[in-house]
C-alpha positions as CSV (number, residue, x, y, z in Angstrom):
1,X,0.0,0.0,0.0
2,X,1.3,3.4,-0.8
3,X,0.0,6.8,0.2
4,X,0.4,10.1,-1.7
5,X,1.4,12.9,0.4
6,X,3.0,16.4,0.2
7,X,6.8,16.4,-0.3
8,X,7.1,19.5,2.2
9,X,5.1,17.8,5.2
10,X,7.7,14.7,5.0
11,X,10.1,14.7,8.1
12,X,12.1,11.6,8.5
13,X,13.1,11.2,12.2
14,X,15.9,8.6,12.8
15,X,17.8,6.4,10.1
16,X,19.7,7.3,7.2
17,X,17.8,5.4,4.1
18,X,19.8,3.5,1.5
19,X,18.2,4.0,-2.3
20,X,18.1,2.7,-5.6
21,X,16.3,4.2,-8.7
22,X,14.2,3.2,-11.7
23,X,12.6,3.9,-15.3
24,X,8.5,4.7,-14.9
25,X,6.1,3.6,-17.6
26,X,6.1,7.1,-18.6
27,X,10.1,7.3,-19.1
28,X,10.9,9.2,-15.7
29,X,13.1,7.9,-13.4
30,X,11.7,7.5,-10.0
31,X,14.1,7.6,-6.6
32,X,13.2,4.6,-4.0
33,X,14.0,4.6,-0.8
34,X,14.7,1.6,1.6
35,X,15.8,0.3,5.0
36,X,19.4,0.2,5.4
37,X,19.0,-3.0,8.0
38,X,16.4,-5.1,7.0
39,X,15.9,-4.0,3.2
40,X,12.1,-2.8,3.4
41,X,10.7,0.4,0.9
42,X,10.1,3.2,2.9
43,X,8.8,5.8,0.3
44,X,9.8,7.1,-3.8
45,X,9.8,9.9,-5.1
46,X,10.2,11.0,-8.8
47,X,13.6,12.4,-9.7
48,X,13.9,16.1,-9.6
49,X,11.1,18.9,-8.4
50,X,7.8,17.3,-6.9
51,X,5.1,18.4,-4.8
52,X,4.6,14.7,-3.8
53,X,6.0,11.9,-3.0
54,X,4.4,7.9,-2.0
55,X,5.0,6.8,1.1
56,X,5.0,3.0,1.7
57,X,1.8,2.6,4.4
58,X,3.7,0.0,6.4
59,X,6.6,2.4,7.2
60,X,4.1,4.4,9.1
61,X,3.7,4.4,13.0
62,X,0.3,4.2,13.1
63,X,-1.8,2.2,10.3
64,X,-3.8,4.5,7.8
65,X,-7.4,4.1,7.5
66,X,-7.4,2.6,4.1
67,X,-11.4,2.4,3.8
68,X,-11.7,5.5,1.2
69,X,-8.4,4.3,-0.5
70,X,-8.2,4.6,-4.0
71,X,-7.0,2.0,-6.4
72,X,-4.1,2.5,-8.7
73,X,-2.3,0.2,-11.1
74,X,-5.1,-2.9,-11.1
75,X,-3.9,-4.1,-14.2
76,X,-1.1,-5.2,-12.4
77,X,-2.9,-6.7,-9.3
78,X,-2.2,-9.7,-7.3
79,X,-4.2,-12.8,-8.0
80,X,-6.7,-12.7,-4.7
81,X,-6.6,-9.3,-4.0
82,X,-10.1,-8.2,-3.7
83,X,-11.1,-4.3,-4.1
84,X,-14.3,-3.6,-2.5
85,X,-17.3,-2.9,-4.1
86,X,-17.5,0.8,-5.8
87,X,-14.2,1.5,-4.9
88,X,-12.6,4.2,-7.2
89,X,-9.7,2.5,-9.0
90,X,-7.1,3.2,-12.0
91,X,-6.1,0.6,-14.4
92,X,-2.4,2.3,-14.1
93,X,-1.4,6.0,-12.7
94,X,-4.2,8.1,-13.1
95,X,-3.5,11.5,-14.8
């Protein structure tokens, strides 16, 4: 699960992340960062100016409330994942 948020509102508090970066589908290059001692995606962010970045919801302290999430990238779902009924969702990155 990730979570869209405001770059400026980001505060990491302890750690020093370890990163790696990739080509999007749309031919950007996106920064991810991850755990330096066990390896796990803490948040990405595209490369360059953003207003945004995607946190990873398990990085969090306290679990969101994912019953208003929206769905994004459900071409690409797991097999067994189930969306709820009427749940707004995306095919791939919505515009």
């Amino acid at each position: 699960m990730s979570l869209q948020v405001p770059r400026a509102g980001f505060r990491l508090t302890r750690g020093t992340p370890k990163w790696w970066t990739r080509k999007t589908d749309s031919g950007g290059r996106l920064q991810c960062a991850f755990c330096a001692d066990c390896g796990s995606r803490l948040w990405h962010q595209p490369e360059g100016p953003s207003e945004t970045m995607t946190l990873k919801g398990g990085s969090l302290d306290e679990p969101p409330d994912a019953a208003a999430a929206i769905h994004i990238w459900v071409s690409r779902k797991l097999p067994g994942i189930v969306i709820p009924e009427g749940a707004l969702q995306f095919p791939e990155e919505p515009d």
